[in-house]
N, C-alpha and C positions, 0 to 999 in steps of 0.2 A: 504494500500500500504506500500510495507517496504521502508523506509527510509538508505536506506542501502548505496547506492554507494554517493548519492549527500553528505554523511556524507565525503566523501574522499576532498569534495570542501568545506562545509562548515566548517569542524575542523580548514585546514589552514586558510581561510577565517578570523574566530573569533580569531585566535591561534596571526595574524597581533596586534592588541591591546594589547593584551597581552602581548606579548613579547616585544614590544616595553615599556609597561607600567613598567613590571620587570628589563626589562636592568639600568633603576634607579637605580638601589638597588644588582643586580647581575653583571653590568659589562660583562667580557667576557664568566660567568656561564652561561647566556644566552643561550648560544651554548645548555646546557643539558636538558635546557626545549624545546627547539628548535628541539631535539633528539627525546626524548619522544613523542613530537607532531606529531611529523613525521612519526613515526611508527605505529598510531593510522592510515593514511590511506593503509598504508603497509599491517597491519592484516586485515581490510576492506576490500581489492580488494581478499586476501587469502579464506576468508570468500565466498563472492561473486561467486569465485571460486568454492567451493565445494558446495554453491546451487546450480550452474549450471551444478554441475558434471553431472546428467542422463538426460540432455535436448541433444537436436542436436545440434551440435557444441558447446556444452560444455557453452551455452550460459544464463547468467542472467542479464536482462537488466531490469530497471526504466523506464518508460517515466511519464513528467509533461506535463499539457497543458502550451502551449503558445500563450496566442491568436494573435499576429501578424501576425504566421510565424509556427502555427499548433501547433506542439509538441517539445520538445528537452528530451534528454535523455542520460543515460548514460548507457553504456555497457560494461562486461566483458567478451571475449569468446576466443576461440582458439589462434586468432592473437592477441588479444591488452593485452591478461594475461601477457606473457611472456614480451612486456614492459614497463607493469605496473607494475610487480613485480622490475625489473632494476631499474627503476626512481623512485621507492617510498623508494627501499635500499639504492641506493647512496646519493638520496635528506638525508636522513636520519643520514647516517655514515658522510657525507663531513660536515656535521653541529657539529658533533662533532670535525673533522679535523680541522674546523674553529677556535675552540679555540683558542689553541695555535696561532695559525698561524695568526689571525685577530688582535689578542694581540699586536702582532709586526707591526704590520699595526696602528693601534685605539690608543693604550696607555690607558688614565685611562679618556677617557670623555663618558660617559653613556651613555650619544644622540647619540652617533655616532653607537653604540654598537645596541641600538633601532631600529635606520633607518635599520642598514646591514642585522639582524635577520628577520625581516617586509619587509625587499623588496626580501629576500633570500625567505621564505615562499611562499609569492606572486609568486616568478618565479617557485618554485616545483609545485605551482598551478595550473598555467598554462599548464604547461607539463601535469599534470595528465588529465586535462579536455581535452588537446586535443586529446589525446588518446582514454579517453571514450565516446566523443563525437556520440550522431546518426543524429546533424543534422546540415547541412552544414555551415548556418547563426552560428550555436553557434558552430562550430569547429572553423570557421574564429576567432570569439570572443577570444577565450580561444587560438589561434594559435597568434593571435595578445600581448595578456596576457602576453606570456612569452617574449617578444621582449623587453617590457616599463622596468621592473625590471632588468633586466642582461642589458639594455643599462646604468642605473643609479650605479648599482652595479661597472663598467668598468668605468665610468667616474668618479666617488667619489674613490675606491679605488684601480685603476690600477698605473701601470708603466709607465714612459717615456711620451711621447706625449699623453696621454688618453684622455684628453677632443677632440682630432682631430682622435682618433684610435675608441673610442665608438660614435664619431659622424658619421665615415662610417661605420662601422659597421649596425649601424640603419638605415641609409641611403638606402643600400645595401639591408639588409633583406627586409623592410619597402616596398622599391620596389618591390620583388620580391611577398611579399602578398597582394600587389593593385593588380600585374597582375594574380595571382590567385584567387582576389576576382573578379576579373570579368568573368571567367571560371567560377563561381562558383551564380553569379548571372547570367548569360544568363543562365544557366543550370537549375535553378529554373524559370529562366522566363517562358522557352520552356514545362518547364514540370509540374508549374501548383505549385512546393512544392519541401519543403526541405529536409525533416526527408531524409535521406538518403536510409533505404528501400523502400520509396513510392517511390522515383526517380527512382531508379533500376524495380518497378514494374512497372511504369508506362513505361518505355522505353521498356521493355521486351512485354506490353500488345500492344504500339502501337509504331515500331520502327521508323515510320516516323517523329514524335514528331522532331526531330534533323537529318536536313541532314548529310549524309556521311563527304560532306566536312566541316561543322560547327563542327561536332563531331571531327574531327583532330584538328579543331584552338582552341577549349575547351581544348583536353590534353594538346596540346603546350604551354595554357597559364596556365593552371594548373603545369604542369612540371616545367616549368618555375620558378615559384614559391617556388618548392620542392624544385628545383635543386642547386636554390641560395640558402637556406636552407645547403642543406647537400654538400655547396662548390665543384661543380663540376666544372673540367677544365676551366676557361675561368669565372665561377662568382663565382670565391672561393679569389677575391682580400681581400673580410675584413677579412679574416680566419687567413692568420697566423700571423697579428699583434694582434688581438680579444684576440687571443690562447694566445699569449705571453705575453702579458702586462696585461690582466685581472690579478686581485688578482689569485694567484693558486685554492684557492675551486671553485670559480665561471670557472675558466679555466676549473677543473676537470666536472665539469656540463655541460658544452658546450658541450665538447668532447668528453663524455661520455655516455650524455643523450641527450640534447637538440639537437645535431643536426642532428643525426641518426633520428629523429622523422620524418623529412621530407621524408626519406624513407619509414616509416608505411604507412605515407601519402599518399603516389602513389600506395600501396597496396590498402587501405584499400577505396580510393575514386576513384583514374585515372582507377585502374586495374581492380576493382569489376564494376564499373559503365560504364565504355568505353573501355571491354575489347580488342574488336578487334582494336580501334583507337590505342590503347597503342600500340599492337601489330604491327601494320603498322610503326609504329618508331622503334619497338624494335632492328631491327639489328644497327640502328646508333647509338641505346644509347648503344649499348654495345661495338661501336666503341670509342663514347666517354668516358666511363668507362675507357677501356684498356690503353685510354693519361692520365685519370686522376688517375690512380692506377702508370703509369712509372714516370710524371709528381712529385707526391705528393712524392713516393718514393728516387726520382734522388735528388731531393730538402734537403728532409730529409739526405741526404748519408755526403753533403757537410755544414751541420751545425754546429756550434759551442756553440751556446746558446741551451740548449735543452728541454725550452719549445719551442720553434721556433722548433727545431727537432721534438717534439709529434704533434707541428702543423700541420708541412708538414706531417707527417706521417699519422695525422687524415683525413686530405684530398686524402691520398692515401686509405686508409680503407675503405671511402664515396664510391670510385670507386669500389671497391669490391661491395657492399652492390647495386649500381647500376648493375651491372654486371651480378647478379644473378638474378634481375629484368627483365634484358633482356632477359633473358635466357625462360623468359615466359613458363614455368612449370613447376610440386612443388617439383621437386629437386632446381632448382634453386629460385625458392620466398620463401620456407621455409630454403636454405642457408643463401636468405641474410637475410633474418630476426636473422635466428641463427650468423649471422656476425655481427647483430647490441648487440646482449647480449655478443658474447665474443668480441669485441673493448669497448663496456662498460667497461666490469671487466679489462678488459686491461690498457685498459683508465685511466680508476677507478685509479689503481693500478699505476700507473707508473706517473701519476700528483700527487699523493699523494707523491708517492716516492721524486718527485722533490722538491714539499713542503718542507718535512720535512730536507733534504740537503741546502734547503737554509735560513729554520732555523738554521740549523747547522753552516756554514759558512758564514751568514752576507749578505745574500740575492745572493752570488755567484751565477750563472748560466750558467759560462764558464766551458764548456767539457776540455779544454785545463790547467783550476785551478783547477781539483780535482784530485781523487786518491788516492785507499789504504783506501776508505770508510769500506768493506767488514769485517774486522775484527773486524772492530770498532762500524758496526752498522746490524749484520746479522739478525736481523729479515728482515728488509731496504731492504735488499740485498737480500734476500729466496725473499720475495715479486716482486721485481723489477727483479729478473730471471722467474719468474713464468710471470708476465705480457709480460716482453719483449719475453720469446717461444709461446707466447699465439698471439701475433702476428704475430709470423713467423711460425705458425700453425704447431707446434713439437704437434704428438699423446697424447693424453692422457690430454690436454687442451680444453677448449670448442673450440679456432681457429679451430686446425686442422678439425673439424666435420663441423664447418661450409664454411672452404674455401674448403673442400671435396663436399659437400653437391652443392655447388654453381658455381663451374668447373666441377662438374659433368653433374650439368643441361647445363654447356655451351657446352659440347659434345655430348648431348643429341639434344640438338636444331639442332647441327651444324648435327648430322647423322639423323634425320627423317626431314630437309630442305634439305640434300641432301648438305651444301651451304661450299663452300673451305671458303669462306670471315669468316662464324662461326666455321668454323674448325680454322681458323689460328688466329682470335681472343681469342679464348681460349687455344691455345698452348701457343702464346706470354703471358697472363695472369698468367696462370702458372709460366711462365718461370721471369714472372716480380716478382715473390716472393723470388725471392735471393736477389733482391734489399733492401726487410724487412727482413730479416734474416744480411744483410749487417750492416745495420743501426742502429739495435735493438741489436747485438753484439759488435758493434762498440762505443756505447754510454755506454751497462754495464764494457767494459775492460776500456773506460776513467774514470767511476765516482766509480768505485767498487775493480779492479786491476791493480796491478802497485807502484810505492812508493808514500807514503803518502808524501806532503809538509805543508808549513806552514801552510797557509790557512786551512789544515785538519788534524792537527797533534793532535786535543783537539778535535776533533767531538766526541760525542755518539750516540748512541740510542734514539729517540726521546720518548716523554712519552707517555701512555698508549690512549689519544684520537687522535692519531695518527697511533700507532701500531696497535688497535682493529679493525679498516676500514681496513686496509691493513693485517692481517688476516684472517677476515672475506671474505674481496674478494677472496683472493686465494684462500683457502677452495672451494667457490662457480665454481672456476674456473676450479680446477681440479675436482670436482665434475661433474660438467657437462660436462666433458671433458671425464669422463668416463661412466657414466650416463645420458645421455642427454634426454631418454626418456620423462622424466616430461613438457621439454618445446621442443622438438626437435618433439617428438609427435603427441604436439597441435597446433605445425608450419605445420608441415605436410599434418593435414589434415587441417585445415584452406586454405593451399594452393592448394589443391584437389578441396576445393567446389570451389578456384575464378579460376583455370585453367583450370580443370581437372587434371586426375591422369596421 
């Protein structure tokens, strides 16, 4: 058997000691073994990849026994490629970003430097297993995984009230994956097993196994669970203090990676496994979507701290990535999937940007104290234009192909249901994206044009483990933006075998 993908869990795994062991002795270097480790399961899952190139669905999958609870295993195929490739980059680049930036946080005590490195792995861990996860009991695990780490991470080295901001935060999420673990236990009860293809075959060979109405109160409490996750309208309260007072690398993880994952989620368990339940809700979640797309957006218009702005802004983007999920066919599930890699790179890109400004100015984060960065810091600046059109979906960035891709399925739904309700929900959608165009403009002419002041009259250029994330992303974003084929592709048809075409 090849040992191939559990290498992706076990390297960070082993890599915890390690780096904890060398931060003695390396301080904030730390960060560049931290780099290196990380990209060990990056080329992994690439790897992974091109075995599976000539199988169906583009699929290479491990299974181990477990005798409990059957099998668990790990998978790389159409849908979980493309955000395994995201989280294993950004886990990768923000650990460099952390240098610098964690420096100003830590100072010169080595334990402290240990713990951040060791609990930072830990939570890229997590993400990656829940991803490749095939069986329900060990997606819980590894979905639980990334909660413990980023909760200690916010409480040790956030902002402002943290020990009471990473204590609902956890609270919040925590909740929402009891009532998903219990969708997810009746589900296994009913049908005998967890691996997640035996559940889907066993429901397909005998549909009675789970009444009609049991199967709606399964998504609802599975949903539920995503939903807190990826901050939707109404349980998005820990999001944008979380956003804001997290250290900035761990914000950029949230935001970027971690909590778009709750939408693979509903792909790749609520949608494949119960697809007509999902379907029977579909048109309210695409009600709720469209408040939490004007909601997160409105929010964002009127902020002046501007992580709190990418906060609100990230809970408008969730609603997108919802939205397309409604839309219940594969223009719309392979949009929002393409919705969760460009708010990545987005993300990516525009936390960093804020990072490294508030190295520059002394932890500033007043839209209202900056100004006249642009000449002073233009790679900064190239980077943080390229993100901020990436969100307000300008051609030629990967947004525009996926908020295309993901309004298109909503006027797709709304002409073969016949239905005004999905027609005029996906007008207003559309129409809610001047709101990001609003925001995302409004925030580059305060921190980039206009006269410089005190506070920013000495900025530069931040140094090179700052700038090379923030390269590297753009690059990846106009790239896909104009080629998208590679992952735009294997969203596609991924979304063909769970909806049809």
């Amino acid at each position: 058997m090849t040992l191939l993908l559990i290498g992706t869990i076990v390297v960070p795994l082993l890599a915890i000691p390690i780096l904890y062991a060398l931060a003695k002795r390396l301080k904030e270097r730390t960060g560049y073994i931290c780099f290196v480790l990380l990209l060990i399961p990056l080329i992994t899952i690439l790897f992974a990849a091109l075995q599976g190139s000539g199988s169906i669905q583009g699929t290479y999958q491990e299974l181990y026994s477990w005798s409990p609870i059957g099998n668990f295993g790990f998978k790389v195929d159409n849908l979980s490629l493309p955000i395994l490739f995201i989280i294993s980059l950004l886990t990768a680049l923000v650990s460099l970003f952390s240098v610098p930036y964690m420096r100003q946080r830590i100072g010169d005590d080595p334990g402290r430097y240990g713990l951040y490195y060791s609990l930072y792995v830990l939570y890229s861990l997590g993400m990656m297993g829940t991803v490749l996860a095939t069986n329900l009991i060990e997606f819980y695990l590894f979905f639980e995984i990334m909660l413990v780490p980023s909760f200690f991470l916010i409480a040790e080295w956030g902002y402002g009230e943290k020990e009471r901001i990473s204590l609902t935060y956890f609270i919040w999420t925590h909740v929402g994956a009891l009532v998903l673990l219990v969708g997810i236990l009746v589900t296994a009860y009913l049908t005998s097993v967890t691996d997640m293809d035996l559940v889907i075959g066993n429901l397909t060979a005998n549909p009675g196994l789970i009444s009609t109405t049991l199967r709606l109160g399964i998504v609802a409490a599975m949903c539920f669970g995503f939903f807190v996750k990826i901050g939707q309208f109404g349980l998005h309260v820990w999001l944008p203090s979380a956003y804001a007072e997290a250290p900035t690398p761990i914000s950029t993880i949230l935001a970027a990676a971690m909590t778009g994952i709750g939408g693979y989620a509903t792909v790749r368990i609520v949608m494949t496994i119960f697809p007509q339940s999902f379907l029977t809700f579909s048109a309210f979640f695409a009600g709720w979507a469209l408040i939490t797309m004007i909601y997160g957006s409105a929010m964002a218009l009127v902020q002046d701290d501007i992580k709190r702005l990418l906060a609100y802004s990230s809970i408008s983007q969730m609603g997108y990535i919802l939205f397309g999920l409604a839309a219940f066919n594969s223009f719309g599930v392979s949009g929002s999937m393409f919705q969760y890699v460009s708010n990545a790179t987005a993300k990516g890109i525009l936390f960093i940007v804020v990072g490294a400004v508030m190295l520059q100015v002394r932890g500033e984060r007043s839209l209202s104290k900056m100004g006249g960065l642009a000449s002073k810091m233009p790679i900064t600046a190239t980077a943080a234009f390229i993100g901020s059109l990436t969100l307000a979906g300008l051609p030629s960035t990967n947004g525009f192909l996926s908020e295309f891709f993901l309004f298109q399925g909503g006027f797709v739904r709304a002409t073969d249901t016949a239905s005004e309700y999905r027609f005029v929900i996906a007008a207003l959608g559309i129409i809610a994206t001047a709101l990001t165009v609003g925001y995302s403009l409004m925030a580059m002419k305060k921190i980039f044009f206009g006269a410089p002041n005190s506070d920013t009259s000495n900025v530069k250029e931040p140094p090179w483990t700052i700038t090379l994330p923030l390269i590297t992303l753009s690059i990846v974003t106009v790239i896909l933006g104009i080629y998208p084929e590679p992952i735009l592709g294997r969203l596609l048809s991924a979304a063909r075998a769970i909806v049809g075409a």
